[in-house]
C-alpha positions, 0 to 999 in steps of 0.5 A, a space after each residue: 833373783 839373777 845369778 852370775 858367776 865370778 872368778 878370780 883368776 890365777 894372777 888375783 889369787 896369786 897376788 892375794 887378792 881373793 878377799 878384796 874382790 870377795 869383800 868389794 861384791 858383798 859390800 855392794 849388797 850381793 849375796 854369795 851362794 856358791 864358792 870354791 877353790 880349784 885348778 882349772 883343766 885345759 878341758 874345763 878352760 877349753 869348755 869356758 873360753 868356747 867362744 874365743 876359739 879361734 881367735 889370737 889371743 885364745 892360747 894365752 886365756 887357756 894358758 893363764 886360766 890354767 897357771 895356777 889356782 882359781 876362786 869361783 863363785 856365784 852372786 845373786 841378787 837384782 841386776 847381778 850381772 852388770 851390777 858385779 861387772 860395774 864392781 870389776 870395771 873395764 876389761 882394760 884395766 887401763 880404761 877401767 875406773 878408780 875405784 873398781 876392782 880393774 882401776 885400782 889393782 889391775 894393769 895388763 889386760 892379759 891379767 886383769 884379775 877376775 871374771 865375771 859373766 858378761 850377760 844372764 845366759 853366759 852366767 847359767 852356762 859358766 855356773 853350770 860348767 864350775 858347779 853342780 846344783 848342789 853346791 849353791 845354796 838358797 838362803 835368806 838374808 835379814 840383810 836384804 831387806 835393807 839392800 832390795 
């Protein structure tokens, strides 16, 4: 099974919305096997928007990611990765579809809610960065018969 990992940034958190983006990712089918609450270091943001350095926009991702309280999580399950970015829809959310988590409570792509891994690599790399080995679980579900 794939791993990815999600986080609901500070503008989700602070508009309570921790348990819809928590409730429209299990209701797809996948399986939660990592979750914590936390404040991100500027070294940690620093680390996890590596790839944006350098660019405009980079300053306001360490600014907002680093405002307030984050939920991070790890979701597994087949096709995880494109499946929960689906559920989260555009990172617009003024292109992201009704019904996805963007579409329908989100309206700035400065804070559009959460995050999610955009590829397999990416995944390993930011589950690596917000959790140690020992904090996700592996566990069977009697549920996933009737999922996979």
């Amino acid at each position: 099974m794939e791993r990815t990992f999600v986080m609901v940034k500070p503008d989700g958190v602070q508009r309570g919305l921790v348990s819809r983006v928590l409730g429209a990712i299990e209701a797809r089918g996948y399986k939660l096997v990592g979750l914590k609450m936390l404040n991100v270091s500027p070294a940690l943001a620093a680390k996890h928007y590596a790839e944006h350095e350098g660019k405009p926009f980079y300053e306001g991702l360490i600014r907002h990611i680093t405002s307030g309280p984050v939920v991070a999580m790890v979701w597994e399950g087949k096709g995880v990765v494109a499946g929960i970015r689906a559920v989260m829809g555009a990172t617009n959310p003024l292109e992201a579809a009704p019904g996805s988590l963007r579409g329908d409570w989100a309206v700035s792509i400065d804070r559009n809610l959460v995050h999610g891994s955009d590829s397999p690599e990416s995944a390993e790399r930011e589950i690596n960065l917000f959790f140690r080995p020992e904090e996700l679980l592996s566990y069977d579900r009697d549920l996933d018969k009737w999922i996979w």
